[in-house]
C-alpha positions as CSV (number, residue, x, y, z in Angstrom):
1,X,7.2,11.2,13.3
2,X,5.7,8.5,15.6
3,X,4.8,4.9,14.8
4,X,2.1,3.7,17.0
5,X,-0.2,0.9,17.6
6,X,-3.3,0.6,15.1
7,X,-6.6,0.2,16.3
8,X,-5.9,-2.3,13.7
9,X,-4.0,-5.0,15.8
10,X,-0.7,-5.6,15.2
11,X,-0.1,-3.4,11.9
12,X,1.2,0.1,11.8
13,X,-0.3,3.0,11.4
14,X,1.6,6.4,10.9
15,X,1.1,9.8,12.9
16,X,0.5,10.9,16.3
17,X,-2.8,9.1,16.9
18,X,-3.7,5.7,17.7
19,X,-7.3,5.8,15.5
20,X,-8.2,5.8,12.1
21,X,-10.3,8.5,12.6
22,X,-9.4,10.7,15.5
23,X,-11.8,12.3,18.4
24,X,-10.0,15.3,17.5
25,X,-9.7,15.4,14.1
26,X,-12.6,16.6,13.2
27,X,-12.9,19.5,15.8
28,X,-9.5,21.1,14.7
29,X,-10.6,21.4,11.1
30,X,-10.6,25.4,10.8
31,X,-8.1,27.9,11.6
32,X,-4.8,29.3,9.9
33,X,-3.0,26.1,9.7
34,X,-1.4,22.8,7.8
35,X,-4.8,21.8,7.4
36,X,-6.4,24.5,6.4
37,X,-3.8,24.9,3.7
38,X,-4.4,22.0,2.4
39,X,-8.0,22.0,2.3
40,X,-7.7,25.7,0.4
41,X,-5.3,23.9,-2.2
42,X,-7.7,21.3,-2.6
43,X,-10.9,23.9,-3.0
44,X,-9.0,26.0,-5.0
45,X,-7.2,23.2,-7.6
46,X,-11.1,21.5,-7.6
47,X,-13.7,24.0,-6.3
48,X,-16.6,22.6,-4.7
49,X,-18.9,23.4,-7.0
50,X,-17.8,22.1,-9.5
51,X,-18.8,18.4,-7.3
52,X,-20.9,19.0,-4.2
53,X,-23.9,17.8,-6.4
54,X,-22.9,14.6,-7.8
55,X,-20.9,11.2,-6.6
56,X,-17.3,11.6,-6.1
57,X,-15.4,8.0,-6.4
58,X,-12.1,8.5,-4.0
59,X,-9.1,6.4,-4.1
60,X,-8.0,5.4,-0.8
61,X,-4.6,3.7,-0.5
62,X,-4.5,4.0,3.1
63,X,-1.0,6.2,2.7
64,X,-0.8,10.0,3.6
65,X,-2.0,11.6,0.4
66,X,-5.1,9.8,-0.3
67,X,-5.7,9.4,3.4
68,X,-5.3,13.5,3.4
69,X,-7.0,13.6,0.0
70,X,-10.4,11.9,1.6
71,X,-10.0,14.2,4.5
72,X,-9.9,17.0,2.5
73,X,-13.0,16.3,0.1
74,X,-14.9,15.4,2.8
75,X,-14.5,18.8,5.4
76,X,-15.4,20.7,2.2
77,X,-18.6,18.5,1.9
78,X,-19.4,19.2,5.2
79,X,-22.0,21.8,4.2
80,X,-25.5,21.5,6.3
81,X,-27.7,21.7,2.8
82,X,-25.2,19.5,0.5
83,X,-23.5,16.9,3.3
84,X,-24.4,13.5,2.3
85,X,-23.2,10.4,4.6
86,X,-24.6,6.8,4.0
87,X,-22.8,4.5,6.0
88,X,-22.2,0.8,5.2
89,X,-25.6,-1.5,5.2
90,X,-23.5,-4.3,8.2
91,X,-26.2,-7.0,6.4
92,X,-23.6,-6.7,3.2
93,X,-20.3,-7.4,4.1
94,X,-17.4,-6.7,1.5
95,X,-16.7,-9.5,-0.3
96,X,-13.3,-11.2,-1.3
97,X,-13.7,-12.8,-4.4
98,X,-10.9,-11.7,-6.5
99,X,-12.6,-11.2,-9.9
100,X,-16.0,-9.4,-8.4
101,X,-16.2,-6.0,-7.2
102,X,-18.6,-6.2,-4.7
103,X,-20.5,-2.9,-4.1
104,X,-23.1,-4.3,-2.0
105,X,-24.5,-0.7,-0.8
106,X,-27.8,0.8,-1.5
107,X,-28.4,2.6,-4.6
108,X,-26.3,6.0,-4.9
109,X,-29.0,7.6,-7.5
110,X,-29.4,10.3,-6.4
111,X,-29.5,14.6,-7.0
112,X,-27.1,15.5,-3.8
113,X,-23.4,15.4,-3.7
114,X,-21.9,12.1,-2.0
115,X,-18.1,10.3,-1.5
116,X,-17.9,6.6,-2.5
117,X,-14.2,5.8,-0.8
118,X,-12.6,3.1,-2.9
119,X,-9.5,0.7,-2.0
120,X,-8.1,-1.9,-3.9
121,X,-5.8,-4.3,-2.4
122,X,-3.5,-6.3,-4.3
123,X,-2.5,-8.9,-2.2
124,X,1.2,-8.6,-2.6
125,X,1.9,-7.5,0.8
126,X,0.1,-10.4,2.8
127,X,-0.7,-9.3,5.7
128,X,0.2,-5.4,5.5
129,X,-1.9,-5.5,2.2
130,X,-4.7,-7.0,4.9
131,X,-4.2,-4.0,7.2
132,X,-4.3,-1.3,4.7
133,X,-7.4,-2.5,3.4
134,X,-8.9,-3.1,7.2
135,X,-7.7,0.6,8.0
136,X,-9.2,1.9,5.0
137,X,-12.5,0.5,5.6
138,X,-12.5,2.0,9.2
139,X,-11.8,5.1,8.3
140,X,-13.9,5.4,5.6
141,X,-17.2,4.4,7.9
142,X,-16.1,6.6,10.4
143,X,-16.4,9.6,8.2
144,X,-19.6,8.0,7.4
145,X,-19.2,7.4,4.0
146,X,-19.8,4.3,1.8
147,X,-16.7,2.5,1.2
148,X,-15.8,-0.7,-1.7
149,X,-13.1,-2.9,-1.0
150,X,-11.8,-5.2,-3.9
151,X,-8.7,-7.8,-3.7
152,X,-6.8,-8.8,-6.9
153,X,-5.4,-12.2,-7.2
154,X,-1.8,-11.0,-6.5
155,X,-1.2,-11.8,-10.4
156,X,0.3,-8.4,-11.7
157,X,3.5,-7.1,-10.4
158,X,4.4,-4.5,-13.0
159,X,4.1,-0.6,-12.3
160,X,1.8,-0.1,-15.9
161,X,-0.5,-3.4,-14.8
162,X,-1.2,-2.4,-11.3
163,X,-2.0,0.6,-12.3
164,X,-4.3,-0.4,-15.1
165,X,-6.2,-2.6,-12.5
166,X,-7.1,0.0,-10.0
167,X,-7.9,2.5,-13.2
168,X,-10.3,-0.2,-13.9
169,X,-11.5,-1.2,-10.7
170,X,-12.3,3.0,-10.2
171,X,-14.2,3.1,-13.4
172,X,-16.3,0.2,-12.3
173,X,-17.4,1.7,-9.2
174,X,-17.9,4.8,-10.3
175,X,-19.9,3.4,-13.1
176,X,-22.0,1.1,-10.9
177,X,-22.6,4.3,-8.2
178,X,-23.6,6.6,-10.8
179,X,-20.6,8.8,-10.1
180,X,-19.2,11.5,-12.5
181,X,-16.0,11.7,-11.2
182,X,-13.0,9.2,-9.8
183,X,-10.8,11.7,-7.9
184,X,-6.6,10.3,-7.0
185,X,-4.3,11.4,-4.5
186,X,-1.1,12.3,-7.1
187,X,0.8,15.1,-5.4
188,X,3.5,18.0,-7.0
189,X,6.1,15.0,-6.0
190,X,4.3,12.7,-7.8
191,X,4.2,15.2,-10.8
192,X,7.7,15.6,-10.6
193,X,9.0,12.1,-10.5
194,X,6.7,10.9,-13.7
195,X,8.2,13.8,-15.7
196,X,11.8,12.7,-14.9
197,X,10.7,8.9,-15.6
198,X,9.4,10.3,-18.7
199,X,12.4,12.1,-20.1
200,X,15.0,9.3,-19.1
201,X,12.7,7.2,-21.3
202,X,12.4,9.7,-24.1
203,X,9.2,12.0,-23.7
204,X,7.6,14.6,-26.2
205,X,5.5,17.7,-25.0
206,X,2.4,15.9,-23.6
207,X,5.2,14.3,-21.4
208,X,6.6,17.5,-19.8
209,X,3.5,18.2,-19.3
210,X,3.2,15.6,-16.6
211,X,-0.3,14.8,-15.4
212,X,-3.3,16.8,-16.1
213,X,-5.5,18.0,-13.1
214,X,-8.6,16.2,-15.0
215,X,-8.5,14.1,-18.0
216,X,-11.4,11.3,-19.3
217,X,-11.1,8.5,-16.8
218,X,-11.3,6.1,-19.4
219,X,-10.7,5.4,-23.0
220,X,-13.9,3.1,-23.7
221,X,-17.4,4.5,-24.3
222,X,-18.8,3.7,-21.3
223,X,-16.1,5.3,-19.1
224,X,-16.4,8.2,-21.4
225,X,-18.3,10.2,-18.5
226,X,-16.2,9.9,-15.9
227,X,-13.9,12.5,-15.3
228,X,-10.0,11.3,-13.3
229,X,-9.0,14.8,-11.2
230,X,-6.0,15.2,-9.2
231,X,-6.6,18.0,-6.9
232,X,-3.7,17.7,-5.1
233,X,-1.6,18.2,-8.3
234,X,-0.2,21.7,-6.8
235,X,0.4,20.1,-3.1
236,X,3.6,18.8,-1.8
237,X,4.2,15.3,-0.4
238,X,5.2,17.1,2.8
239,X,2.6,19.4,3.4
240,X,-0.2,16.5,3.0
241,X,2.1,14.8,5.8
242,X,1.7,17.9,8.4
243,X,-1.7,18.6,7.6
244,X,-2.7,15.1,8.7
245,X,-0.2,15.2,11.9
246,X,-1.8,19.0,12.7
247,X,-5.2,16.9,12.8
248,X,-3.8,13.6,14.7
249,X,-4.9,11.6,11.6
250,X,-3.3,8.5,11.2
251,X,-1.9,7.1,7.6
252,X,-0.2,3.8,6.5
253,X,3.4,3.3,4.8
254,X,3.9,0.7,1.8
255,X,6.8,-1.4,2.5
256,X,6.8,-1.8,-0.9
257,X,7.6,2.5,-1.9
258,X,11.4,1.2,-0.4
259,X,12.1,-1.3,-3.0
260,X,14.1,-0.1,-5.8
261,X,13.4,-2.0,-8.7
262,X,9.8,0.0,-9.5
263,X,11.7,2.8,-11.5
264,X,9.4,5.6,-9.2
265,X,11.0,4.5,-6.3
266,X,14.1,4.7,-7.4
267,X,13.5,8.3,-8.6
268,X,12.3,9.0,-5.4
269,X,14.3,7.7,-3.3
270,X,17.6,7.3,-5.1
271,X,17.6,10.6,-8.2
272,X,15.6,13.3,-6.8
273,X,17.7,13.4,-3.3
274,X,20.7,13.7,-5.1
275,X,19.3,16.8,-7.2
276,X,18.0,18.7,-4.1
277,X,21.1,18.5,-2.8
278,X,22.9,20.5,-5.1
279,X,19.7,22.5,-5.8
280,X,17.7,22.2,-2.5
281,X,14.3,23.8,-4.1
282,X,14.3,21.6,-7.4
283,X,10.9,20.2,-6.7
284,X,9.2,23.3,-6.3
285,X,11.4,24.3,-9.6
286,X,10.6,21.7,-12.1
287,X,6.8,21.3,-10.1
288,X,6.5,25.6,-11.9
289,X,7.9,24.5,-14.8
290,X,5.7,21.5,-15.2
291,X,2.8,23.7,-15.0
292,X,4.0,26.0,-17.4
293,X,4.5,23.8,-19.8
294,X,0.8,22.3,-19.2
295,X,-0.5,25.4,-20.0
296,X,1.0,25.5,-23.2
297,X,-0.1,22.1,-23.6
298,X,-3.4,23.3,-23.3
299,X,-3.0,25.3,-25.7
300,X,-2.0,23.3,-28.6
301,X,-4.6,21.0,-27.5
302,X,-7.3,23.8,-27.9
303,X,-5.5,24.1,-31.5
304,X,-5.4,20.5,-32.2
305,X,-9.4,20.5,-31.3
306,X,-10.5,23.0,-33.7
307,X,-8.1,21.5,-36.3
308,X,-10.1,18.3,-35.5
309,X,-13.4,19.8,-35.9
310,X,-12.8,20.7,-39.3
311,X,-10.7,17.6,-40.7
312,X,-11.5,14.7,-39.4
313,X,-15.1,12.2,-39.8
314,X,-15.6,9.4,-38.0
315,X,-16.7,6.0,-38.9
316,X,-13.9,4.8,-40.1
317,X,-11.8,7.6,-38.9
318,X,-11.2,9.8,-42.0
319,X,-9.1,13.1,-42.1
320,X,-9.5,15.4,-45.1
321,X,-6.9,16.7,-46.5
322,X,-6.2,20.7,-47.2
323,X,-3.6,23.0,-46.7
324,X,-1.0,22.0,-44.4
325,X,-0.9,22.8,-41.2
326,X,1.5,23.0,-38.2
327,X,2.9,19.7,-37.6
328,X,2.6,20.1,-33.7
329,X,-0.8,20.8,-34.2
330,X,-1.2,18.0,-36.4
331,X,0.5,15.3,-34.1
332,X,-1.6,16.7,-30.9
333,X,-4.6,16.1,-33.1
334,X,-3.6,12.2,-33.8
335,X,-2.8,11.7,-29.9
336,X,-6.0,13.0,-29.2
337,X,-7.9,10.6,-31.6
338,X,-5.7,7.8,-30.8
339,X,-6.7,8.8,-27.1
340,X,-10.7,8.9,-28.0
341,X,-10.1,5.5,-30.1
342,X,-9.2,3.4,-27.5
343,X,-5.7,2.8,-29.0
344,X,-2.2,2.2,-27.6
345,X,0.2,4.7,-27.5
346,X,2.8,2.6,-26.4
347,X,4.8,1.7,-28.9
348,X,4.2,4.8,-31.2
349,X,7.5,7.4,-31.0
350,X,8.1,10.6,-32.1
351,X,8.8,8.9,-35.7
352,X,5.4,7.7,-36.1
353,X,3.8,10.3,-35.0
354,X,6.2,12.6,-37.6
355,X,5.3,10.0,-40.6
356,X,1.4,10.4,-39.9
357,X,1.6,13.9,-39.7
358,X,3.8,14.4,-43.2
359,X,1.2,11.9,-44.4
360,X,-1.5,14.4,-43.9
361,X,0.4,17.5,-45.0
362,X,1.4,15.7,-48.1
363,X,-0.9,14.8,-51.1
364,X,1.0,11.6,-52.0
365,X,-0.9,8.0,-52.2
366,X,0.5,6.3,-49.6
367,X,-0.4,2.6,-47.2
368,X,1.7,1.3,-44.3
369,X,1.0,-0.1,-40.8
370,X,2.1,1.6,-36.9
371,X,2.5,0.0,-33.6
372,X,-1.1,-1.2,-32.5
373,X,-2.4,-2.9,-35.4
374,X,-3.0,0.8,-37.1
375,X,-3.3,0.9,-40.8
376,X,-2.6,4.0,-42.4
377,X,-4.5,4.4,-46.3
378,X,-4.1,7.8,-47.8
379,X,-5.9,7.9,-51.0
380,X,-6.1,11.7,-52.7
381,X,-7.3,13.9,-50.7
382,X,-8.4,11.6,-47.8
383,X,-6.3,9.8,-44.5
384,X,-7.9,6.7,-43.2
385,X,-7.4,5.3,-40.3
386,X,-8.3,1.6,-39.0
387,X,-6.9,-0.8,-36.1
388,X,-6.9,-4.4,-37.7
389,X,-9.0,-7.3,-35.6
390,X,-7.0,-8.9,-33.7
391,X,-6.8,-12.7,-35.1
């Protein structure tokens, strides 16, 4: 793979081209090929019609899989009746205020489909942080599509607290576009990795699971319509890499995926190499058996739904009590409404989650507190749950 000059200035950009958006790029776009792979995975994981209609937030790193993900998304919008394309207004310039999102862009209400292409930069990096977001913004115009840059005050350093920011920084400008969905660049590797963090730090089903291709964007009510999808869930690290090289697209690398101490980097750099070289297709392996086990998660969830329907009020958060039922069934159901309830899961362990359910199942009087300020009251035939104000 070659490093060359950015169009950038001084920074690197990675792949055989030496622009953001490459003359050729978007003339080699059909054909059996990398890219054409990877645009079927994408259809096929998310298909087109399920979006073409409505706005589309994309996260744009400025690495190879969001960089391919944007790619992607927009040659399958690239329809003559549903392409939409509204460049950046030059009389708003992107701000840098560190605690405003600035969208300054004309209003995306509207009935047709359109991209909103969304980086956050947070300012750890210095002046590679600077060229990510400058290649970002490049790009995204020369696709023609509306683009939202926002820095963060360099503050958080944690892998759970950057993440939350750019979860929150997606939510607000899907929110202030109008946009139903907030679509991320996590590939099978990805997958992979977060199901191995998640056993070495004890995990349950949902865990093995690993990421869903959609889930609620947001736990608060008004994220509550926007929908996260990961359409590139199915798609390996590698194969995002040679689709953008078969189209001379150019990608940035984070200095910062090298350092160790973020526990994902280690797994990727330091765990996973080890396994594959004893088992040279373990990926692949634990990337099938990750989606066999979400489909069975599914399943329970679809179980833990209707057991919801017909046990649980809201207002305070009430669950009748009846026969017992399945105790898997009965802790999906409580992840779910601590989902919907804005509550953290952090602290709660398999335990908890076994205490609440024999709670339910039982028809003893019972009071006691969990993680997150949670008060547990079960009085007859009747569970409450309430989260204490804070004080």
């Amino acid at each position: 793979m070659n490093s060359n000059k950015s169009p950038l200035g001084n920074d690197k950009a990675i792949g055989p081209s030496d622009s953001a958006i490459p003359e050729s790029g978007l003339a080699d776009d059909d054909g059996a090929s990398a890219w054409a792979s990877l645009c079927q995975q994408v259809s096929k994981a998310w298909p087109i019609d399920r979006w073409r209609h409505v706005g589309v937030v994309v996260g744009c790193s400025g690495g190879a899989d969001s960089v391919g993900l944007l790619r992607a998304l927009h040659r399958l919008s690239q329809n003559p009746q549903d392409a939409h394309t509204d460049r950046r207004d030059p009389s708003n310039p992107v701000t840098r205020n560190a605690t405003q999102t600035t969208i300054g862009l004309r209003n995306a209400g509207t009935s047709r489909g359109f991209l909103v292409v969304a980086h956050y930069n947070h300012g750890l990096r210095g002046d590679e942080s600077d060229g990510d977001e400058s290649f970002v913004d490049q790009l995204a115009r020369g696709l023609g599509l509306r683009v939202v840059l926002h820095r963060g005050d360099g503050s958080a350093s944690d892998e759970a607290s950057l993440r939350s920011e750019r979860q929150e920084f997606l939510n607000t400008v899907a929110r202030e576009h109008g946009c139903r969905y907030v679509a991320v660049a996590h590939s099978m590797d990805d997958n992979v990795e977060t199901v191995l963090h998640h056993l070495m730090r004890g995990t349950g089903p949902s865990g093995l699971a690993g990421m869903p291709v959609t889930r609620p964007a947001g736990n608060t009510p008004h994220d509550s319509d926007f929908v996260l999808v990961r359409p590139l869930l199915n798609v390996r690290r590698q194969a995002i890499r040679a689709a953008m090289q078969e189209i001379n697209q150019t990608w940035r690398e984070d200095s910062s995926n090298t350092q160790l101490h973020y526990r994902r980097n280690w797994i990727r750099k330091e765990v996973i190499p080890i396994i594959e070289k004893r088992f040279p297709n373990a990926t692949d392996a634990m990337g099938r058996a990750i989606e066999l086990q979400a489909d069975w998660r599914r399943t329970i969830d679809s179980l833990a739904d209707q057991w919801i329907q017909s046990h649980v009020t809201d207002h305070p958060l009430s669950i009748k009590r009846s026969d017992p039922s399945d105790q898997a069934i009965v802790i999906a159901a409580l992840q779910i409404l601590w989902r919907q309830a804005g509550w953290a899961r952090t602290h709660m362990n398999r335990e908890h989650w076994i205490r609440v359910a024999t709670t339910i199942n039982s028809q003893n009087d019972q009071r006691y507190s969990l993680p997150g300020d949670i008060d547990v009251i079960a009085v007859e035939n009747v569970v409450s749950l309430t989260q204490r104000d804070p004080r």
